[in-house]
C-alpha positions as CSV (number, residue, x, y, z in Angstrom):
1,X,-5.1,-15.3,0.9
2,X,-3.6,-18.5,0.1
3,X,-6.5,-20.8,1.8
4,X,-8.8,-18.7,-0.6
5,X,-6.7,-19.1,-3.5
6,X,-6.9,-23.4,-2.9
7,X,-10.2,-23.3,-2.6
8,X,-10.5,-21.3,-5.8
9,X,-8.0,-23.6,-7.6
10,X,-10.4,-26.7,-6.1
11,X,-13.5,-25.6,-7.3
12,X,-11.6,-24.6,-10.4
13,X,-10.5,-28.3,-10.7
14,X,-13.9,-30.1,-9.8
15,X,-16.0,-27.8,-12.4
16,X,-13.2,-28.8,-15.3
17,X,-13.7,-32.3,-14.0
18,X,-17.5,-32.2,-14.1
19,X,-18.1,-32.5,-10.7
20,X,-20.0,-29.2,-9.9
21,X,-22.6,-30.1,-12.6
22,X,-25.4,-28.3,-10.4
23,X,-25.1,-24.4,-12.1
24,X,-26.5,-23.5,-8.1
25,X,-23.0,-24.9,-6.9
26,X,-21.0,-22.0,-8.5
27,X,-22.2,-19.5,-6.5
28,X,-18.9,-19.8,-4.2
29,X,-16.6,-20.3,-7.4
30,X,-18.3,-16.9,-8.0
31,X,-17.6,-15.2,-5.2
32,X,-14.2,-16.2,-4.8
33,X,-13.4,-15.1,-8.0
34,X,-15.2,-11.7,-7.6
35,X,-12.8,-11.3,-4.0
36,X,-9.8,-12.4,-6.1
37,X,-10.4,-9.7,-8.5
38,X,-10.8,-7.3,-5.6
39,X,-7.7,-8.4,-3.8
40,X,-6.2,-7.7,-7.3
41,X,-7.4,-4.3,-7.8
42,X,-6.0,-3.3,-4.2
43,X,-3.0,-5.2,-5.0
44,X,-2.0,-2.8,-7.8
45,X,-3.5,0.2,-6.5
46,X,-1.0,0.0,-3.2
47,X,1.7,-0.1,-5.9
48,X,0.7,2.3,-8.1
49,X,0.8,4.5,-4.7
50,X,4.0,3.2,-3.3
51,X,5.7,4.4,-6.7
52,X,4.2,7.6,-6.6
53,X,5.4,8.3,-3.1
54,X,9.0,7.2,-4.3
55,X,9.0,9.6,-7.4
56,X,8.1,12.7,-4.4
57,X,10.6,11.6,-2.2
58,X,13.3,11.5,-4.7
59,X,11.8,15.0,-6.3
60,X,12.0,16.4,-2.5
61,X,15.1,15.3,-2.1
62,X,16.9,16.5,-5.3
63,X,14.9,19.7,-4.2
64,X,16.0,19.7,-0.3
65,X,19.9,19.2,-2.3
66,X,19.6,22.0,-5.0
67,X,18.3,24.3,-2.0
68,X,21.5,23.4,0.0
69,X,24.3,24.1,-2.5
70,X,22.6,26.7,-4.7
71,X,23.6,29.7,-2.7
72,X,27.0,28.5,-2.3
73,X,27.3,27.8,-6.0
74,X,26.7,31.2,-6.9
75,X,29.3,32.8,-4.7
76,X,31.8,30.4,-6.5
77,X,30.1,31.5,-10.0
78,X,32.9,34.7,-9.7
79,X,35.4,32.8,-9.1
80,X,34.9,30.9,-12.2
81,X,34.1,33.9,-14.1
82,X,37.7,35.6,-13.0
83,X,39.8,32.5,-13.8
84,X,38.0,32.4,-17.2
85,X,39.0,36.2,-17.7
86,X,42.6,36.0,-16.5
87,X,42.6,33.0,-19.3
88,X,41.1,35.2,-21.9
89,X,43.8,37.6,-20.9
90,X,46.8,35.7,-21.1
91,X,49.5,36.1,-24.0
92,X,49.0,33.5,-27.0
93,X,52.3,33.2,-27.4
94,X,54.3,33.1,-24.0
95,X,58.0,32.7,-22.4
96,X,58.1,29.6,-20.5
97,X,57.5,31.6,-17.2
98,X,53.9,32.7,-18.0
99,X,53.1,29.3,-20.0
100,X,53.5,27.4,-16.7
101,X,51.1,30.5,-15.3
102,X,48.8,30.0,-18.2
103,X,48.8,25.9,-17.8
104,X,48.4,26.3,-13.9
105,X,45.0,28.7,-14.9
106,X,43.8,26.5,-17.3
107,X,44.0,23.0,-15.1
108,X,42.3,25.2,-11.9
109,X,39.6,26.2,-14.4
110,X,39.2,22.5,-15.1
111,X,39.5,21.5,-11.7
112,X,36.6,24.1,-10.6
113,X,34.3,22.8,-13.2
114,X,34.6,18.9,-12.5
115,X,33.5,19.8,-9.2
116,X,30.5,21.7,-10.6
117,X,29.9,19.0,-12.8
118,X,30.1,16.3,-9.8
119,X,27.8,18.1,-8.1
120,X,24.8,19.0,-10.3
121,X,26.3,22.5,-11.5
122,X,26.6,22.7,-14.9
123,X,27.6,25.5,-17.1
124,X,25.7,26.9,-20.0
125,X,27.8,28.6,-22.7
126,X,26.1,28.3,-26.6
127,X,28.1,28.0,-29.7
128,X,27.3,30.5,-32.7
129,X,23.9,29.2,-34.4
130,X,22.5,27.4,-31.3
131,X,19.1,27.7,-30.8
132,X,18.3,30.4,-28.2
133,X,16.5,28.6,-25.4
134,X,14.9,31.9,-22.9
135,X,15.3,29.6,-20.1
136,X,19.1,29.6,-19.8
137,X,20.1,32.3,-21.9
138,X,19.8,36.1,-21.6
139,X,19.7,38.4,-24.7
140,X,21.9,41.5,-24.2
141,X,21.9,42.6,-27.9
142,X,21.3,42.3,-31.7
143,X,23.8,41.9,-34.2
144,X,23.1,41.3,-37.8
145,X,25.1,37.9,-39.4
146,X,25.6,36.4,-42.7
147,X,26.7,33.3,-41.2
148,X,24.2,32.4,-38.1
149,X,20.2,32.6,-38.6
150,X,18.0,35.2,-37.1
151,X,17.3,34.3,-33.8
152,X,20.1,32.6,-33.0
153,X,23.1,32.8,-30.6
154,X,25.7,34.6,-32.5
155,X,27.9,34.8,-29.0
156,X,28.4,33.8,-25.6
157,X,29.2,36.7,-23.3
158,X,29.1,35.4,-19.7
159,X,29.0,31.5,-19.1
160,X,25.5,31.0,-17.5
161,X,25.0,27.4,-15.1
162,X,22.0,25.5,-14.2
163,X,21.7,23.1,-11.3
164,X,19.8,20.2,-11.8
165,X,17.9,21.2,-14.1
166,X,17.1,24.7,-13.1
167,X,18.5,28.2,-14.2
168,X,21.2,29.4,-11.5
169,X,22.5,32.2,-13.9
170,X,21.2,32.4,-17.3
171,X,24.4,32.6,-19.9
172,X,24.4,36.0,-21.5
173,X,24.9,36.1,-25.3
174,X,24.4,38.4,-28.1
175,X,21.3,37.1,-30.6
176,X,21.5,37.2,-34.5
177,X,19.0,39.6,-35.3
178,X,15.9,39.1,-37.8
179,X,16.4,38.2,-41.4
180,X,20.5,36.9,-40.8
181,X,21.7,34.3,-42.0
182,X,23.4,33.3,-45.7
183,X,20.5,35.1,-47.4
184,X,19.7,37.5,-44.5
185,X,21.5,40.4,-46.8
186,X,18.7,39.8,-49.8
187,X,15.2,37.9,-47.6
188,X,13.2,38.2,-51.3
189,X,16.1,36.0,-53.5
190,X,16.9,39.0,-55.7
191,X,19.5,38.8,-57.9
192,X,21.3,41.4,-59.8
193,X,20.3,41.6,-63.7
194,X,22.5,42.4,-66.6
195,X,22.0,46.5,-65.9
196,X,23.4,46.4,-62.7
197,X,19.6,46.3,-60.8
198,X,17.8,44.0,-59.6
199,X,14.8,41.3,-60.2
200,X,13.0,39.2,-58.0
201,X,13.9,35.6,-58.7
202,X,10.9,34.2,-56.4
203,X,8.3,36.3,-58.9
């Protein structure tokens, strides 16, 4: 490749010097210049396919590691689940005895999901008024709100997780039903008039 590539620079040189003034001598300057190209093409092409293999490997291997730890991930899922329930439980306002309790449940709870976190396990639990995405969360119900739009998560029931990127448990929550929201009460902007009924004010 590099003999090719001197000659290529050569002939380059002797045509700019006006050496190859014969237009039959460039047929090798041509056909060097046609297998450079080639050399080229296959040049790129090998990496194009060395990067594809790298993208499955790692996509097998993140696959291969989800595999491994999912099923042991879910039989820790109700452990997490009882710790947050013993937390829920626990007295606001307590004597110094169950306060240590309390502290010593709340830093095992945090303990438990730093090691989720560190490996790939993370927990899905959406505020009132997120949007309500069907691939982690789970509708159980239908409440009506004045405060959260229809559609959205109004409340988180169970904690749900996802592992790299894929649904372990989905989080259970309760969904806002149609036509919530600040003017979920009155959809059609009526307004009451002087005698006590009502007028549509988008008329």
């Amino acid at each position: 490749m590099n003999d090719l590539e001197a000659q290529l620079d050569e002939a380059l040189a002797n045509a700019e010097a006006g050496l190859d003034a014969d237009s039959s001598d460039l047929g090798p300057l041509d056909t060097m210049i046609a297998e450079r190209d080639e050399w080229k093409d296959r040049a790129m092409r090998a990496a194009a396919e060395a990067d594809n293999v790298r993208r499955r490997t790692e996509t097998q291997m993140n696959d291969a590691r989800a595999f491994a730890i999912q099923r042991f991930a879910k039989d820790l899922l109700g452990v997490a689940d009882n710790l947050e329930r013993a937390l829920m439980a626990a007295p606001k306002n307590a004597d110094a005895g169950e306060a240590g309790l309390v502290t010593g449940l709340e830093l095992t709870q945090k303990s438990l999901l730093q090691a989720f976190e560190t490996n790939g396990l993370k927990r899905v639990a959406p505020g009132p008024g997120d949007t309500f995405d069907p691939h982690l969360h789970q509708a159980m119900m239908e409440q009506p709100s004045a405060e959260v739009p229809g559609g959205s998560v109004l409340q988180t029931m169970q904690a749900g997780y996802e592992l790299f990127g894929r649904t372990v448990r989905p989080a259970m929550v309760v969904v806002a039903a149609k036509g919530s929201g600040p003017q979920g009460a009155n959809p059609y902007g009526s307004a009451p008039d002087a005698n006590g009924g009502t007028f549509d004010g988008k008329a």
